[in-house]
C-alpha positions as CSV (number, residue, x, y, z in Angstrom):
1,X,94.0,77.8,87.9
2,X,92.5,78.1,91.1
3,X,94.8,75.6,92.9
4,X,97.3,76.6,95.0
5,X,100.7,75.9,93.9
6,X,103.6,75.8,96.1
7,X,107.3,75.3,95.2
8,X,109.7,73.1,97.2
9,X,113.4,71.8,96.6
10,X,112.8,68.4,94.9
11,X,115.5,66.9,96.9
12,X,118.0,67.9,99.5
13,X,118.3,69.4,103.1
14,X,115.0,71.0,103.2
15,X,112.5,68.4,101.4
16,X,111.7,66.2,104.1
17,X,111.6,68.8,106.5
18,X,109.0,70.6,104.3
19,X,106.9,67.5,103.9
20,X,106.9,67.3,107.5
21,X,106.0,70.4,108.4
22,X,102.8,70.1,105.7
23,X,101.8,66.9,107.3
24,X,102.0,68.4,110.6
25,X,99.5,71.0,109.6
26,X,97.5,68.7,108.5
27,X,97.9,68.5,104.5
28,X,98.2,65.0,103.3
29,X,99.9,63.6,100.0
30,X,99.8,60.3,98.6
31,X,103.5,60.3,98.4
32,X,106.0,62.7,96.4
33,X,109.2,61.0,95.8
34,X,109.8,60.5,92.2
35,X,107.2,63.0,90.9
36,X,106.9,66.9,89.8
37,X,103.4,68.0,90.6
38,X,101.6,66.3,93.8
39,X,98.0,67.3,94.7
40,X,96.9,67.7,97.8
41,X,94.2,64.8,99.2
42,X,92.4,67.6,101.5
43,X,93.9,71.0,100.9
44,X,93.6,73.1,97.5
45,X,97.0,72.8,97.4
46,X,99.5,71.4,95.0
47,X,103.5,70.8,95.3
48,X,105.8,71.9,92.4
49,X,109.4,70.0,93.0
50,X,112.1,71.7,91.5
51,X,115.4,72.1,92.1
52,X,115.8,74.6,95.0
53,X,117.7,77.4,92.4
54,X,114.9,77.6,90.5
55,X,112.2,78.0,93.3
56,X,112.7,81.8,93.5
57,X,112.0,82.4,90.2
58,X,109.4,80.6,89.5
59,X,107.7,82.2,92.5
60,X,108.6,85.8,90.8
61,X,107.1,84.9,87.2
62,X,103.8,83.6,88.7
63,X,104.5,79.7,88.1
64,X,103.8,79.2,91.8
65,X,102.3,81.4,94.4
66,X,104.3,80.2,97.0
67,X,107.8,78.8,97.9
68,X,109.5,76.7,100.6
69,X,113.5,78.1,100.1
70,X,116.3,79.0,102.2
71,X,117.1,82.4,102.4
72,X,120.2,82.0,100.7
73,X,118.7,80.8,97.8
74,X,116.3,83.9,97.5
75,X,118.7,86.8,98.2
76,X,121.8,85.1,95.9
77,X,118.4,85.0,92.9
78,X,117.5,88.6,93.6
79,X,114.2,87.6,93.0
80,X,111.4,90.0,93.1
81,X,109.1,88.2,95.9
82,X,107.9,88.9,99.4
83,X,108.9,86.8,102.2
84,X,105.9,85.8,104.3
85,X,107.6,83.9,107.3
86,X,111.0,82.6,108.5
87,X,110.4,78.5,109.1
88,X,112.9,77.9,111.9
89,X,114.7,74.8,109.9
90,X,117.6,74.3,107.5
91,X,119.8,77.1,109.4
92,X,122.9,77.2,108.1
93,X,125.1,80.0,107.7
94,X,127.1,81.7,104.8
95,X,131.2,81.8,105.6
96,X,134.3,83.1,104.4
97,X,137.3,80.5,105.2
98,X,140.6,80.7,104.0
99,X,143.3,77.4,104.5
100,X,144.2,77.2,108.6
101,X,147.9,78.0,107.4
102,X,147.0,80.8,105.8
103,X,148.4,84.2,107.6
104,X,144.8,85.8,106.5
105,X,142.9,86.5,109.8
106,X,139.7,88.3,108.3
107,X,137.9,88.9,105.3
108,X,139.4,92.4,105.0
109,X,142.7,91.0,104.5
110,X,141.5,89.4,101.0
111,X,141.8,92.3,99.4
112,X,143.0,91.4,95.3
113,X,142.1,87.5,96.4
114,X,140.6,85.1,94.7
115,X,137.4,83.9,96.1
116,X,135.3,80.0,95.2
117,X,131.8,80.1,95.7
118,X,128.2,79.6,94.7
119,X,126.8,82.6,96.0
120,X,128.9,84.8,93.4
121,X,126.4,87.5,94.0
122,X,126.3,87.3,98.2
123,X,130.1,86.9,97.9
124,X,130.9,90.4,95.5
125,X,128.1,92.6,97.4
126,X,129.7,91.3,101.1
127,X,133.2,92.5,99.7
128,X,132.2,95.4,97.4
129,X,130.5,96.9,100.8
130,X,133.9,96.5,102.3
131,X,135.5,98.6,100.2
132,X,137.5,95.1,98.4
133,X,138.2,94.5,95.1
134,X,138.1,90.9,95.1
135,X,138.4,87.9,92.2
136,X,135.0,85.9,92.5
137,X,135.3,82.6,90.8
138,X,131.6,80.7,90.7
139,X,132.2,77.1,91.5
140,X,129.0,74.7,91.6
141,X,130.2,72.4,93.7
142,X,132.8,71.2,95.7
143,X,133.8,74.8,96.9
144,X,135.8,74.1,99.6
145,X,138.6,71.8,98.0
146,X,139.3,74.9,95.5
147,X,142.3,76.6,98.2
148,X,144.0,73.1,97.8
149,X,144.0,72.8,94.1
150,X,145.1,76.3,93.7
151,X,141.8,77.6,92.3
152,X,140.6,80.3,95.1
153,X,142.9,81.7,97.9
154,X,139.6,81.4,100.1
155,X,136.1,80.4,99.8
156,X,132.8,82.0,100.6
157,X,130.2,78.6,101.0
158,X,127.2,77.7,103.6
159,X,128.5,76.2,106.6
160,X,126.4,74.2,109.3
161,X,128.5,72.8,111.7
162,X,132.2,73.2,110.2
163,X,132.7,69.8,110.0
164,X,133.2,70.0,106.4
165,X,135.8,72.7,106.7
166,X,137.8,71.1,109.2
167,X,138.1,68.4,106.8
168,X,138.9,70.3,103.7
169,X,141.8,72.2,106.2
170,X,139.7,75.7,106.2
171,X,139.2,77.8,109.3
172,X,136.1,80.1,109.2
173,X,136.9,84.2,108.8
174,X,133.4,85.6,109.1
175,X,129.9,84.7,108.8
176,X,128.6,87.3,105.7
177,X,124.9,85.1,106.2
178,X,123.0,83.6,108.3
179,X,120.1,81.4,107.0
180,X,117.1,79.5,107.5
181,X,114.1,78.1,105.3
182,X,111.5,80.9,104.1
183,X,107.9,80.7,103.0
184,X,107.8,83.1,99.9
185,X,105.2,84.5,97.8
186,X,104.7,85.9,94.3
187,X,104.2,89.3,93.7
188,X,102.0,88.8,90.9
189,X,98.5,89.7,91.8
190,X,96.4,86.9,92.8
191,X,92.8,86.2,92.9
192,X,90.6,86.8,96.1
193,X,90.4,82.6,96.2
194,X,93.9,82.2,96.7
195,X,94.7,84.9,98.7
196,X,91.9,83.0,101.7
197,X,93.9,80.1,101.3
198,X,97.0,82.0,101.7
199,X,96.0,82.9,104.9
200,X,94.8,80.2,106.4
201,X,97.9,78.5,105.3
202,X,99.3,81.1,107.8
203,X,97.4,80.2,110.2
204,X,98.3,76.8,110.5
205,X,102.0,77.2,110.4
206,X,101.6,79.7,113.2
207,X,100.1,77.3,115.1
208,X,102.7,74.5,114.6
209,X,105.5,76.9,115.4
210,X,103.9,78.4,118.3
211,X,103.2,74.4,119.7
212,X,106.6,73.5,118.7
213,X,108.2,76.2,121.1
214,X,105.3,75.6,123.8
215,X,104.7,73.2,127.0
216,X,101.7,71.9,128.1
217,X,102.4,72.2,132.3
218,X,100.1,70.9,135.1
219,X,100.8,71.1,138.6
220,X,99.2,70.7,142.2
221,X,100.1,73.1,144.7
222,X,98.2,75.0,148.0
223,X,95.4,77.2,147.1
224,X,97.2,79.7,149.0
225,X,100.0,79.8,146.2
226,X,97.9,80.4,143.2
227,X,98.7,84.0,142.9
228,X,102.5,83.8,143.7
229,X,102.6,80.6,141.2
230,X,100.6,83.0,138.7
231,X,103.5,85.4,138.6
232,X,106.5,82.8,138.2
233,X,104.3,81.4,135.4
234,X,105.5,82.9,132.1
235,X,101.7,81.7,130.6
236,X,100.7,82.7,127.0
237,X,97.1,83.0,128.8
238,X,95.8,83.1,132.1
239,X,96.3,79.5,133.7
240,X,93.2,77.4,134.2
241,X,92.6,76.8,137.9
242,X,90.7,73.0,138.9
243,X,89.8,72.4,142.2
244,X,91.3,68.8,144.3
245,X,89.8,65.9,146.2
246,X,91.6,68.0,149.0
247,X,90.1,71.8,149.5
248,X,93.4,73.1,150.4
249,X,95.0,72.1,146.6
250,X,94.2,72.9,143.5
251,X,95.7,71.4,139.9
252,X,97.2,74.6,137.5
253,X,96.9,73.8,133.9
254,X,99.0,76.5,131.3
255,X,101.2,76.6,128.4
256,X,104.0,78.3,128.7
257,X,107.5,78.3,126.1
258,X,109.8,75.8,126.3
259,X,112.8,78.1,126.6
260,X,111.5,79.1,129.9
261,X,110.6,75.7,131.4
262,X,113.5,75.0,132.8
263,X,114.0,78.6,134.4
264,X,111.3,78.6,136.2
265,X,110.3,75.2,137.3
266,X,112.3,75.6,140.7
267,X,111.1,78.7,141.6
268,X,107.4,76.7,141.0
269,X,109.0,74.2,143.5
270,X,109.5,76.6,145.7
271,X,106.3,78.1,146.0
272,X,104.4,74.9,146.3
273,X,104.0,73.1,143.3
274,X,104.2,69.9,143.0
275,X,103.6,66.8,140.7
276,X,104.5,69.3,137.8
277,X,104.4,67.6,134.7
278,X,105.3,69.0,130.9
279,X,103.6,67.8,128.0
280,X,104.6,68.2,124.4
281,X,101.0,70.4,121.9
282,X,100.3,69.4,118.8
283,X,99.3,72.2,117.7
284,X,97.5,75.1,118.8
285,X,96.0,78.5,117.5
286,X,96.2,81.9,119.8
């Protein structure tokens, strides 16, 4: 099969956000809800949706060639795969909490404890590498309501904004993980076909992250201030210059990262600029 397959969570935190980020890129479906294998209308690409368990080892035996999954998912499989690039979405983060009346202040205190989790094999390599012998009981849902029924003494579970624990009465110990969605590839050897569309897959996703993190910026400001506005700018190239209906101005045109927008747009201010305006990119490739 020359196709190439990729493997994303049927349903749950990640789908849409994986849709999205394919349709952003360019690759178009004619829907996907309610189905297992989706082609691509203009990439040689198909979708696999699976449950998001299953995606790393799929990826590992050769099903699929790729895989959208978070990192939690991969490392708890142990899956023999190669992780191509972090995604920057779903971040979440892997806790230990214990009940808020609970004299335990840190995981080290846990020590002959019984611990409720999903990630039975994150959980026992965190605590074996403290030197803990600790009680792992897998749960598969519904983790953090264990401490209350008398199941676990504390819980090891993802955590995103600690809402959830709150409610359930659990104060978080210590983050053992922190998370985010992964593009993953097989290790099983693939054919020179699939490896080119492998890589301009790449190409594409690096140029919707890098537009998602950058600005478009114009300005007008004195000629005389190009070179002291040239240093303040924090430019992925060198700006383009455009000469005014007045000779003494000029417009400044760059990209810059958002992050550092705000940090620098009164020193701009301050060396002339004015009529700054910030635009959101599409995308874009360096």
């Amino acid at each position: 099969m020359n196709t190439l397959r990729i493997a994303i969570q049927k349903s749950g935190r990640l789908t849409d956000k994986t849709i999205q980020l394919l349709e952003n890129i360019g690759i178009r479906f004619d829907g996907y809800k309610n189905r297992l294998l989706v082609k691509s209308l203009n990439f040689d690409l198909e979708l696999l949706l699976i449950r998001d368990d299953d995606i790393p080892e799929y990826v590992q035996d050769g099903i699929c060639d790729l895989g959208v999954v978070g990192a939690n998912v991969t490392l708890e499989s142990e899956a023999e795969v190669t992780v191509l690039k972090d995604l920057d979405f779903g971040h979440c983060r892997l806790s230990i909490a214990a009940p808020a009346g609970s004299p335990v202040r840190s995981a080290k205190e846990l020590n002959g404890k019984r611990i409720a989790t999903s990630y039975p094999v994150l959980t026992k390599n965190y605590f074996t590498k403290l030197g803990l012998d600790v009680k792992v009981v897998k749960i598969s849902g519904a983790v953090e309501i264990t401490p209350r029924l008398d199941v676990a003494d504390a819980i090891c579970d993802l955590v995103s904004t600690g809402g959830t624990l709150k409610t359930n009465g659990l104060r978080e110990l210590e983050t053992i993980l922190r998370s985010q969605s992964q593009l993953i590839r097989t290790n099983k050897p693939l054919p020179d076909h699939k490896l080119k569309l492998i890589e301009k897959f790449l190409v594409r996703i690096e140029g919707q992250q890098l537009a998602e993190n950058s600005r478009y910026i114009m300005m007008n400001a004195p000629k005389e201030s190009l070179d002291s506005i040239s240093a303040i700018i924090p430019s992925l190239n060198s700006p383009t210059v455009l000469p005014l209906a007045d000779p003494d101005m000029i417009a400044i045109h760059t990209v810059i990262p958002i992050s550092k927008f705000w940090e620098v747009m009164e020193e701009l201010k301050a060396a002339g600029a004015t009529g700054i305006v910030m635009l959101p990119i599409q995308n874009m490739i360096n």
